[in-house]
C-alpha positions as CSV (number, residue, x, y, z in Angstrom):
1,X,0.0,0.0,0.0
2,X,3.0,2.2,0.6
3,X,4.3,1.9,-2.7
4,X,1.1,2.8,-4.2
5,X,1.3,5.8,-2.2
6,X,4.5,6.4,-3.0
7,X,4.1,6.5,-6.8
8,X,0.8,8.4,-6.8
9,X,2.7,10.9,-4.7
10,X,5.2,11.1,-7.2
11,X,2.8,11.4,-10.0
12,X,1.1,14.7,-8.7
13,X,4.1,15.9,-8.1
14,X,5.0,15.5,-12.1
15,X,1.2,16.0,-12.9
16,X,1.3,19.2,-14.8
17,X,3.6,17.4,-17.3
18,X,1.4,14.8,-17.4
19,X,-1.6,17.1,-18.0
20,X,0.6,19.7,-20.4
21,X,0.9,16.5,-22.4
22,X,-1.9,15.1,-22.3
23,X,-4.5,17.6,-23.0
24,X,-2.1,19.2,-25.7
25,X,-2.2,15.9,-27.8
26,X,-6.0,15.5,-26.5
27,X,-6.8,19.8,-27.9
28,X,-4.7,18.8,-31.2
29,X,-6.6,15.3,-31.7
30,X,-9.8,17.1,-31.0
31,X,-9.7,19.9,-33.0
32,X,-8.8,17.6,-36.2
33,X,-11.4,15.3,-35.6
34,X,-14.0,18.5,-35.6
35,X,-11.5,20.2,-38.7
36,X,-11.4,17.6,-40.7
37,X,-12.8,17.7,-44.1
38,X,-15.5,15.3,-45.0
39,X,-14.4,12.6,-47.5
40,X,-16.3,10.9,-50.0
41,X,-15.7,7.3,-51.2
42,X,-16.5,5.6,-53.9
43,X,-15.4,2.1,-56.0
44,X,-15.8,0.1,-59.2
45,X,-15.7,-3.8,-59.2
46,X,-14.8,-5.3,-62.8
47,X,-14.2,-8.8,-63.7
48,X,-12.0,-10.4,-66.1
49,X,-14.1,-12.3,-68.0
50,X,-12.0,-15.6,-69.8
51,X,-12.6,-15.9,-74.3
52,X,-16.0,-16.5,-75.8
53,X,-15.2,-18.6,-78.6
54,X,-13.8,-22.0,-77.3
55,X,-9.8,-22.2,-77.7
56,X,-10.9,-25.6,-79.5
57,X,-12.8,-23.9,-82.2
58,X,-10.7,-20.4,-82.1
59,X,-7.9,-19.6,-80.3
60,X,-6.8,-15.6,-79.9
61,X,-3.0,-15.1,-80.1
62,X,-2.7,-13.0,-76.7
63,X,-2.2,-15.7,-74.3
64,X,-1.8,-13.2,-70.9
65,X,-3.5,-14.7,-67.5
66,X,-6.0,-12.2,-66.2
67,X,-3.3,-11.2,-63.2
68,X,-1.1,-10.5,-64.9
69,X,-3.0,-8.3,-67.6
70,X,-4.5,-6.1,-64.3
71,X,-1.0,-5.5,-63.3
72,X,-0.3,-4.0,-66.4
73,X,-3.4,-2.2,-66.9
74,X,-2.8,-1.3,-63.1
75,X,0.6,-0.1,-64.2
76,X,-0.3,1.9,-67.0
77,X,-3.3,3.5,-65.2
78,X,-1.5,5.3,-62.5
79,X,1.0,7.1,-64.5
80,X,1.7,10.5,-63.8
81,X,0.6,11.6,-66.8
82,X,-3.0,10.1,-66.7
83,X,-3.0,10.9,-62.7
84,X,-2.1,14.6,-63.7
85,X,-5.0,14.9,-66.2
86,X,-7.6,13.1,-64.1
87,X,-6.8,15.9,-61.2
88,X,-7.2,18.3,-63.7
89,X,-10.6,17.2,-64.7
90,X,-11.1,16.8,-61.5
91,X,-11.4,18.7,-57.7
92,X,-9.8,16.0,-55.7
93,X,-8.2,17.8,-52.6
94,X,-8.9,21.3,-50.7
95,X,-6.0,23.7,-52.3
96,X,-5.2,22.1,-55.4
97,X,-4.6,25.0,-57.2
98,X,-1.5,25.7,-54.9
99,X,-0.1,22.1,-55.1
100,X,2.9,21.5,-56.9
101,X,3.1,18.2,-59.6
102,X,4.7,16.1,-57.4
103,X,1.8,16.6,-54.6
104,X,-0.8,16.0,-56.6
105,X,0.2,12.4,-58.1
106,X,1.2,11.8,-54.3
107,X,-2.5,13.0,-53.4
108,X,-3.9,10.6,-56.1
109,X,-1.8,7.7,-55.3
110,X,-2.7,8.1,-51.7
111,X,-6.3,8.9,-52.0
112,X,-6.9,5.8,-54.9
113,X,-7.0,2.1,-53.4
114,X,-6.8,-0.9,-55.6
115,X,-7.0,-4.8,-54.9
116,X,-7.5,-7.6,-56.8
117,X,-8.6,-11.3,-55.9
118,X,-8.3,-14.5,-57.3
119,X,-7.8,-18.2,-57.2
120,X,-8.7,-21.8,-58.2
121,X,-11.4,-21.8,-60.1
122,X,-12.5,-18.7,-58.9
123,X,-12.9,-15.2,-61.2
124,X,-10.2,-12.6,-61.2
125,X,-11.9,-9.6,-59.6
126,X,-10.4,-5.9,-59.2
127,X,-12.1,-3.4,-57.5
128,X,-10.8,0.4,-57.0
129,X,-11.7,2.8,-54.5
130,X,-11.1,6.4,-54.4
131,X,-11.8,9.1,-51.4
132,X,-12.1,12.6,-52.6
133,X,-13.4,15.9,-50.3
134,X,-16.2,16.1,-53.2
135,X,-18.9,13.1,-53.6
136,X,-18.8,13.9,-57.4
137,X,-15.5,14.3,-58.1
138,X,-15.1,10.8,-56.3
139,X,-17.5,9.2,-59.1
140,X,-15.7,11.8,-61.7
141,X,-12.4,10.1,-60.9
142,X,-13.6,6.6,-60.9
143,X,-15.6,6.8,-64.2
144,X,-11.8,8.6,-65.7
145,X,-10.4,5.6,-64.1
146,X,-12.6,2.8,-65.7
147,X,-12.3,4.4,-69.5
148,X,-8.7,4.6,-69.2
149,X,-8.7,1.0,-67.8
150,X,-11.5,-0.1,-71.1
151,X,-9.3,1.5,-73.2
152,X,-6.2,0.1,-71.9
153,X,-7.2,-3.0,-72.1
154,X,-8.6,-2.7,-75.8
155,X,-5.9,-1.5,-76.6
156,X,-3.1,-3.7,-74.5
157,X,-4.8,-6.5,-76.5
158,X,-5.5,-5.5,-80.4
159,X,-2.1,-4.1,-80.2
160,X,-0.6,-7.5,-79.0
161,X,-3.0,-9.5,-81.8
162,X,-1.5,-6.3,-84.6
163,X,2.0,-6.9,-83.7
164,X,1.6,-10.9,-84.0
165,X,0.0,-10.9,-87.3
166,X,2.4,-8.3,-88.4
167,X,5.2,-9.9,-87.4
168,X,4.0,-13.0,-89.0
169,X,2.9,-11.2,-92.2
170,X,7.0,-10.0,-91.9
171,X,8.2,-13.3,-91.2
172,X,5.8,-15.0,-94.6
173,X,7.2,-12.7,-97.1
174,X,10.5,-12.6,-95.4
175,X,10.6,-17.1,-96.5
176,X,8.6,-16.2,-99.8
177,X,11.6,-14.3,-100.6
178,X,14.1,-16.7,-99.4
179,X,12.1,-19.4,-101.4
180,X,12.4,-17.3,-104.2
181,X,16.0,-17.1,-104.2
182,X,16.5,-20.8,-103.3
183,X,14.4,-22.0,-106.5
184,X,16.3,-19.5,-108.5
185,X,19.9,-20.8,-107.4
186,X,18.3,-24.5,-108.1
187,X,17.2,-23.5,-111.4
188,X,20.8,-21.9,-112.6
189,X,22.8,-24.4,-110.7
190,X,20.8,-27.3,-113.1
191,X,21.4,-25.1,-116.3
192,X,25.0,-25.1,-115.4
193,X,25.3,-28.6,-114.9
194,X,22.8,-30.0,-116.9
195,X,24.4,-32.6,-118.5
196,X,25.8,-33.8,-115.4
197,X,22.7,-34.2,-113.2
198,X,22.3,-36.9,-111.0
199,X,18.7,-37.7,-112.6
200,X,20.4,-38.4,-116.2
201,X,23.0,-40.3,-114.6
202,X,21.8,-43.9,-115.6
203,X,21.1,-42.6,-118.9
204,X,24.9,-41.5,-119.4
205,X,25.9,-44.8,-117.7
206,X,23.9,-46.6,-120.6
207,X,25.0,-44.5,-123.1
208,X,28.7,-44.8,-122.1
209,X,28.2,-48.6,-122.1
210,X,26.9,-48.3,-125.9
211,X,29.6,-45.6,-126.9
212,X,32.5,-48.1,-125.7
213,X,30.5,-51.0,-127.8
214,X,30.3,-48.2,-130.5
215,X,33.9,-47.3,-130.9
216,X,35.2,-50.9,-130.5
217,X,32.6,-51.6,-133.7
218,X,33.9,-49.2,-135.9
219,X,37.7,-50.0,-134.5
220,X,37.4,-53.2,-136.1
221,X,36.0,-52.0,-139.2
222,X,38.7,-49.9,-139.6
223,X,41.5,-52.7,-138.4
224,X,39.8,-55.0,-141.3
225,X,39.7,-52.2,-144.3
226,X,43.2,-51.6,-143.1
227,X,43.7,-55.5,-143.8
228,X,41.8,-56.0,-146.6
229,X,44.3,-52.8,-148.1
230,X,47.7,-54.7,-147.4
231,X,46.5,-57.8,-148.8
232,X,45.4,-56.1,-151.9
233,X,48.2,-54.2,-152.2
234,X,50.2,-57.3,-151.6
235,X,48.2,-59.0,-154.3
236,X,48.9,-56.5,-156.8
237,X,52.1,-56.5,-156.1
238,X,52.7,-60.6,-156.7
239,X,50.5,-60.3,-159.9
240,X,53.1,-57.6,-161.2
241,X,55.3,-60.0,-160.3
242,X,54.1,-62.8,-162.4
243,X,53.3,-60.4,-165.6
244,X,57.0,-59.3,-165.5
245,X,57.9,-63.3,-167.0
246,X,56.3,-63.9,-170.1
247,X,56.1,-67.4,-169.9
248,X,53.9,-66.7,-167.2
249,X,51.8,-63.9,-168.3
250,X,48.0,-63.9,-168.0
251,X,45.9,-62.7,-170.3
252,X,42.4,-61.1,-169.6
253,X,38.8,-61.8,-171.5
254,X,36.9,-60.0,-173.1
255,X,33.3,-60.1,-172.1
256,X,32.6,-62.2,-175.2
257,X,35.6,-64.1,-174.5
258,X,34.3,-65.3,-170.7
259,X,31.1,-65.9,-172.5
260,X,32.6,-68.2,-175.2
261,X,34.6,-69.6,-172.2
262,X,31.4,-70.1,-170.2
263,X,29.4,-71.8,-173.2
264,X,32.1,-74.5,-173.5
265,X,31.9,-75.6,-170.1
266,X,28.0,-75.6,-170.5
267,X,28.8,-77.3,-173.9
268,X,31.2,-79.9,-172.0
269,X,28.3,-80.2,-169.1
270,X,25.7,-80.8,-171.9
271,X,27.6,-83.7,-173.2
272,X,28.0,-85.1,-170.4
273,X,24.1,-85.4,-170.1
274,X,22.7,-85.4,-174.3
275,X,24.3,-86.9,-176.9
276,X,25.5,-84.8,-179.9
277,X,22.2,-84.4,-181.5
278,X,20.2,-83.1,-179.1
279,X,18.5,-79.7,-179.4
280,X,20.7,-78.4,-176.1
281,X,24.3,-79.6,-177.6
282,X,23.1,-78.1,-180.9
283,X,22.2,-74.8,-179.6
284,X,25.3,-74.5,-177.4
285,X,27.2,-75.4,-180.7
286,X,25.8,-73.0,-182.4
287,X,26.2,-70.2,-179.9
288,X,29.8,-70.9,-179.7
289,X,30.2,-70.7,-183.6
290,X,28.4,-67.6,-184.1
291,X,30.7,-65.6,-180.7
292,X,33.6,-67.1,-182.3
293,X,32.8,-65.9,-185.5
294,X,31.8,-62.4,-184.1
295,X,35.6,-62.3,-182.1
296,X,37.6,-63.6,-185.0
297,X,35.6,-60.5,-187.4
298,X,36.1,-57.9,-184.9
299,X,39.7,-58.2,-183.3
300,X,41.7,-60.8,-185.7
301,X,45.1,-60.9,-184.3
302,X,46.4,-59.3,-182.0
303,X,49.6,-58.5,-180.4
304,X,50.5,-61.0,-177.1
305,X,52.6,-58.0,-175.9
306,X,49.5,-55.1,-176.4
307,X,47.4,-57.4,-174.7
308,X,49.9,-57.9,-171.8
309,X,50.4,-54.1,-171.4
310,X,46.6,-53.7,-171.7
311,X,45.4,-55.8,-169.0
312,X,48.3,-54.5,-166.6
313,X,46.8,-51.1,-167.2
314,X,42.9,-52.3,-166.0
315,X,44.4,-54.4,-163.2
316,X,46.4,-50.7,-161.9
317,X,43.0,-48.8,-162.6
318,X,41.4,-51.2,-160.7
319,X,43.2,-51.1,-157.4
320,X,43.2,-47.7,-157.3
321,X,39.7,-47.8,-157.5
322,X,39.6,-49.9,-154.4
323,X,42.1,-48.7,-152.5
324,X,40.5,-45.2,-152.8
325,X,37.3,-46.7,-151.8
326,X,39.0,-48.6,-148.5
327,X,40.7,-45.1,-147.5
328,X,37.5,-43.4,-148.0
329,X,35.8,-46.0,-145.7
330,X,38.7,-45.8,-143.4
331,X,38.8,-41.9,-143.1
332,X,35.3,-42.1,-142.1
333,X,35.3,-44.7,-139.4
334,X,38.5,-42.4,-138.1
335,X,36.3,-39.7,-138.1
336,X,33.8,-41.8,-136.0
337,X,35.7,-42.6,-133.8
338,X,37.4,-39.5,-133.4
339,X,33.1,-38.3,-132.6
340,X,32.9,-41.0,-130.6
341,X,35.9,-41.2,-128.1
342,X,35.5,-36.8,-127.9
343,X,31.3,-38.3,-126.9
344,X,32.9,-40.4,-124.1
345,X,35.7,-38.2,-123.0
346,X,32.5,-35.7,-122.2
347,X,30.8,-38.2,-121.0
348,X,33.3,-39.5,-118.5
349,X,33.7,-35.8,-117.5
350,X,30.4,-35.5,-116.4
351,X,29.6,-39.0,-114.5
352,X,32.7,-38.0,-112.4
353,X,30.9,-34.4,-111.9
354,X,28.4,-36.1,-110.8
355,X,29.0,-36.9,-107.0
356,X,29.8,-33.6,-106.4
357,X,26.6,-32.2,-108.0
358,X,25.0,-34.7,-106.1
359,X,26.0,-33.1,-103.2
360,X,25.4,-29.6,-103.9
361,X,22.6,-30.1,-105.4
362,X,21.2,-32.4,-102.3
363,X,22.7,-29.1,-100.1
364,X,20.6,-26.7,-102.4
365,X,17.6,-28.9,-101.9
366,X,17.6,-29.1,-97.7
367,X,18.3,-25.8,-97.8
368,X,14.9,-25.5,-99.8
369,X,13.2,-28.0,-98.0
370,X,13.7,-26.2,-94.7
371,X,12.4,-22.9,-95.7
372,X,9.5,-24.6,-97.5
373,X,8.8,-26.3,-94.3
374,X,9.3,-22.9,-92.6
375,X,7.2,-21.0,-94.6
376,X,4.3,-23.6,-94.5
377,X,4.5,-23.4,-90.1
378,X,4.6,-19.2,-90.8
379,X,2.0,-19.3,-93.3
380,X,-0.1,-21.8,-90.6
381,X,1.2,-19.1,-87.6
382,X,0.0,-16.2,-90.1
383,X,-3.8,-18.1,-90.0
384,X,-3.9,-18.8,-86.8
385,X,-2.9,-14.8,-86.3
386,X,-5.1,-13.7,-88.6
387,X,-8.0,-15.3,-86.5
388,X,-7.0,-14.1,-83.3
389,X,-6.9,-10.3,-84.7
390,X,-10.8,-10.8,-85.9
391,X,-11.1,-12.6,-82.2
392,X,-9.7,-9.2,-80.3
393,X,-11.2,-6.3,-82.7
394,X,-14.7,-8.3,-82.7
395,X,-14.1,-8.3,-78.5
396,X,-14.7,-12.2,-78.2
397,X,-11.5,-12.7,-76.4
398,X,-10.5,-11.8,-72.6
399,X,-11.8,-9.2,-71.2
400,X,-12.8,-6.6,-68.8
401,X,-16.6,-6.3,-67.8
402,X,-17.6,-4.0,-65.3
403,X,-20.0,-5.2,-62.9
404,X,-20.6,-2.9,-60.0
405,X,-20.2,1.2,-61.9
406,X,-19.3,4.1,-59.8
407,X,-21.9,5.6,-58.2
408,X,-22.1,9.2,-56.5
409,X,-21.9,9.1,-52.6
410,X,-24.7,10.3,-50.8
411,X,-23.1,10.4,-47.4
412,X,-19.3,11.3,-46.5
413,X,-17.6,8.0,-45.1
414,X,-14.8,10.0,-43.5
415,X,-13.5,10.7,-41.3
416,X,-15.0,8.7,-37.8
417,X,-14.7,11.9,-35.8
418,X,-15.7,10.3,-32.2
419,X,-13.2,7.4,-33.2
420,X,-10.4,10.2,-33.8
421,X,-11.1,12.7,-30.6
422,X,-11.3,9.1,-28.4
423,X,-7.9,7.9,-29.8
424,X,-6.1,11.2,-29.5
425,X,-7.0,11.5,-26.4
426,X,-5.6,8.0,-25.2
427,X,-2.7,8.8,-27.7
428,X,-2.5,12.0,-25.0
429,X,-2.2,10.0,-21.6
430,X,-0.6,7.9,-23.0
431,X,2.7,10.1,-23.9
432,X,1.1,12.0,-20.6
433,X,2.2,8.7,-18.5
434,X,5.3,8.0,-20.7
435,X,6.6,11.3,-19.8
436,X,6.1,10.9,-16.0
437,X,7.7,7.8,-15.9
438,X,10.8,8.9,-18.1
439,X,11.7,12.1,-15.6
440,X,11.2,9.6,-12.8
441,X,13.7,6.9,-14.1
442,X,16.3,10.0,-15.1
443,X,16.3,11.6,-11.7
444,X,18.6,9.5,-9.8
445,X,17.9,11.5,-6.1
446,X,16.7,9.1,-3.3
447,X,13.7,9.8,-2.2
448,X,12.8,7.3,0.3
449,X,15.3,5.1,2.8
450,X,15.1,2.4,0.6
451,X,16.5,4.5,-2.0
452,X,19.6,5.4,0.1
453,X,20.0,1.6,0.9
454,X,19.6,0.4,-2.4
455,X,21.9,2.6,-3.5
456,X,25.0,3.4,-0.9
457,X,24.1,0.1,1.0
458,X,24.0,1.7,4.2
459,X,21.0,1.6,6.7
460,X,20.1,4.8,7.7
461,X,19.3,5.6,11.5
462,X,16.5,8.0,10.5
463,X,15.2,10.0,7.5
464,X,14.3,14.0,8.3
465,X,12.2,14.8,4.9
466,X,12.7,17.9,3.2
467,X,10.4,20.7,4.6
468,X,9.4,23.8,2.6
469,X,8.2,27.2,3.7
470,X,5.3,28.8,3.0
471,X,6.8,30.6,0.4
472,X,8.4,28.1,-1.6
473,X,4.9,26.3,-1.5
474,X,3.2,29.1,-2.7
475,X,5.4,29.5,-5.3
476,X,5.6,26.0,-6.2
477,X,1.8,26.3,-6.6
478,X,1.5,29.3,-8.4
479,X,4.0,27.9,-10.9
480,X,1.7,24.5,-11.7
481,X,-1.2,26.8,-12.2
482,X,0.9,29.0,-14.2
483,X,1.8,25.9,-16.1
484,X,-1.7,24.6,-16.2
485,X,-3.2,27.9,-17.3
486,X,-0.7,28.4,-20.1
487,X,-1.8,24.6,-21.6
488,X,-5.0,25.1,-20.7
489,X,-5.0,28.5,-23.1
490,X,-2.0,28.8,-25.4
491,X,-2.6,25.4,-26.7
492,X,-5.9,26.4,-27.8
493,X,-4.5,30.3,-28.9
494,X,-1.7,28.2,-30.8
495,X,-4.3,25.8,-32.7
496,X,-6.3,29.0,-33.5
497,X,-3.5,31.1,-34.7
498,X,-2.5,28.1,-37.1
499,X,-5.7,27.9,-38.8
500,X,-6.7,31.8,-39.1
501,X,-2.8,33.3,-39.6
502,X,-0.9,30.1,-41.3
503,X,-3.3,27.2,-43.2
504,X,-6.7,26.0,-42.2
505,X,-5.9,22.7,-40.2
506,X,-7.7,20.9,-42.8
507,X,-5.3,21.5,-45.6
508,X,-3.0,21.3,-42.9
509,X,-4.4,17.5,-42.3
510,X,-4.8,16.9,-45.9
511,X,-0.8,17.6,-46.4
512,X,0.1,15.7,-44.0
513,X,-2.0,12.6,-44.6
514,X,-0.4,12.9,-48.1
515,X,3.0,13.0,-47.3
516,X,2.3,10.5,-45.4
517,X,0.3,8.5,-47.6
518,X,-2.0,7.2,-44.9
519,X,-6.0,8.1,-45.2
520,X,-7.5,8.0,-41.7
């Protein structure tokens, strides 16, 4: 009991702290919560809603999850730009007109609320709230707040469907051209090397096959003529021998002279058969004697030697004539084969080109095949693109619905003036009590004999408390009214002389709410 005494003692000895303390924060709290400007508040609720074609039957090309599409539309929205010309169009705090730039989009950021929801099968919601000292600038805001948002989110999407099929649209002519180019280098690279192609190359095979059976034809041709040559030439050659000996000299018919030589072998054959007097032996007979009568009227003798001379000069005339014949032949087999081995020298030439145009051309191809395959998965892509732009400028996609509007406040919703004066005032004793208890544990004096044990460890014999005069009490006492007198009125004076000579305490509480970026 005589600690309890003891500290209550103590605190009416520090009480006009306690009470300078306690009823200045208690006047300040007060006089806000009365000062205060009314505040307004009003929100929007929109939903994202998911496509409305089925992705099965059309799918959109802006594949963003409804999160993450508010955070961009969030993101967007509250950019000092768009924050500056909504406060523009709008009165949003007491003394705009005064506020700097940077105030204002720290007014707006402060004064606008925004939260979003979502889950597990559950709709994306977002819903924004803004408090304003004006019930229709609180709508006025909100409604500037939802078209940006519509428009943002038109926009955020047809521009992300535009960009796809145009990049697409890029990307299709970008592998038409690249086609073109690859067909075109095929094209000259087979008129290069057309005759050494790999699709001819069983052709050429075949051919070279029949060129080799070719040339070793007309090789033999020529390897006979040039036999049949030497043995004529040898021929003549042995005949001039013989003509050179008379004894052995050869003389050549006449064309009636093989004939009469022909009709006595018949004659001698016809004999052999008939007898003399039958109408064949005496018809041969008489053939003979009429030729030999014809010879012996037309030539009668002649010379052995003219005739020698004269058949060695048709025997000469005639080899020539065949000889010349033969190296005619001969001269144009050589020129066959000279056509025919230059045909399979070429032909060689390009069989061996061959591989390597195998593999070029098999190098030119992939290349082809892989822009052709390419340009078939753009072309698909540029569909598919195509689709989705129709899907987002016809707004069956995602989107964002509004389903609760703004709507004009009737009453203000702040601020809870009883809640503020109540808490201030607590706030007040509080630092009222923290104060009293802070100059009690700084002043180290003893006040009691269990103070001087405590700290010298010595038992006193007997305590003689301190005893004022009259005066001192008097004085004492006039000071705590003094002090008490001077809260009790300057506190007030000092509030008063803020808001009439300074800034209305409003504006004052507006700023510093702001700067703060709290909203009570």
């Amino acid at each position: 009991m005589s600690e309890i005494k003891f500290y209550l003692d103590r605190f009416f000895r520090r009480f006009h702290w306690f009470l300078a303390v306690a009823v200045s924060i208690s006047a300040i709290a007060i006089v806000v919560a009365l000062t205060l400007p009314p505040a307004y508040e009003s929100e929007v609720r929109m939903i994202v809603e998911s496509n409305q074609i089925p992705d099965e039957l059309a799918r959109s090309t802006v594949e963003t999850s409804a999160m993450e599409q508010l955070q961009i539309i969030e993101q967007r929205l509250m950019t000092r730009e768009n924050l500056l010309r909504i406060a523009n169009e709008n009165f949003i705090v007491r003394g705009q007109q005064d506020m700097s730039a940077d105030e204002i989009v720290r007014a707006m950021h402060t004064q606008t609320t925004l939260s979003r929801s979502s889950g597990r099968n559950q709709a994306t919601v977002m819903t924004i709230t803004f408090e304003a000292p004006s019930a229709r600038a609180t709508a006025g805001v909100l409604n500037s707040y939802l078209s940006v948002i519509l428009e943002q989110s038109a926009e955020f999407r047809t521009e992300r469907a535009v960009t796809t099929l145009e990049f697409f649209e890029q990307q299709v002519e970008h592998l038409e051209q690249d086609l073109d180019v690859k067909s075109q280098q095929i094209l000259e690279f087979k008129n290069r090397n057309a005759e050494a192609l790999p699709e001819t190359l069983n052709f050429r095979m075949s051919e070279q096959t029949r060129l080799q059976d070719r040339l070793t034809r007309v090789e033999i041709d020529i390897a006979d003529l040039n036999n049949q040559r030497t043995q004529l030439i040898r021929l003549d050659e042995a005949a001039r021998q013989i003509g050179a000996d008379p004894n052995k000299a050869t003389i050549q018919l006449s064309p009636r002279q093989v004939r009469l030589s022909e009709l006595h072998q018949d004659l001698s054959e016809a004999r052999s058969v008939y007898s003399e007097d039958s109408a064949k032996v005496r018809h041969v007979k008489a053939l003979i004697a009429q030729l030999e009568e014809d010879e012996q009227h037309e030539s009668g003798e002649t010379d052995a030697a003219a005739v020698a001379e004269q058949i060695e000069t048709r025997e000469s005339l005639m080899l020539n004539i065949q000889l010349a014949d033969m190296d005619s032949k001969i001269a144009t087999l050589e020129e066959q084969r000279g056509n025919i081995e230059a045909q399979l020298d070429a032909n060689s030439a390009s069989i061996e080109r061959t591989p390597a145009n195998v593999i070029a051309l098999e190098a030119l191809e992939r290349d082809y095949k892989n822009i052709q395959t390419q340009y078939n998965e753009a072309v698909s892509n540029l569909s598919r693109a195509n689709t989705g732009e129709r899907i987002e400028f016809m707004s069956r996609g995602q989107r964002i619905t509004v389903i609760e509007p703004p709507a004009v406040p009737v009453e203000p919703t702040k601020p809870d003036r009883k809640k503020l004066a109540v808490a201030g005032m607590g706030v007040g004793i509080l630092a009222g009590l923290a104060l009293v208890y802070l100059l009690e544990f700084m002043t180290r004096t003893p006040r009691r004999p269990e103070d001087i044990v405590a700290r010298f460890d010595v038992m006193p014999i007997a305590t003689i408390p301190y005893v004022r005069t009259r005066q001192q009490m008097v004085v004492d006492r006039g000071v705590r009214v003094l002090v008490i007198l001077a809260i009790l009125v300057g506190i007030p004076a000092a509030i008063w002389a803020v808001h009439e000579f300074y800034m209305p305490l409003d504006l004052v509480a507006d700023k510093v709410m702001n700067r703060l970026g709290v909203r009570w």
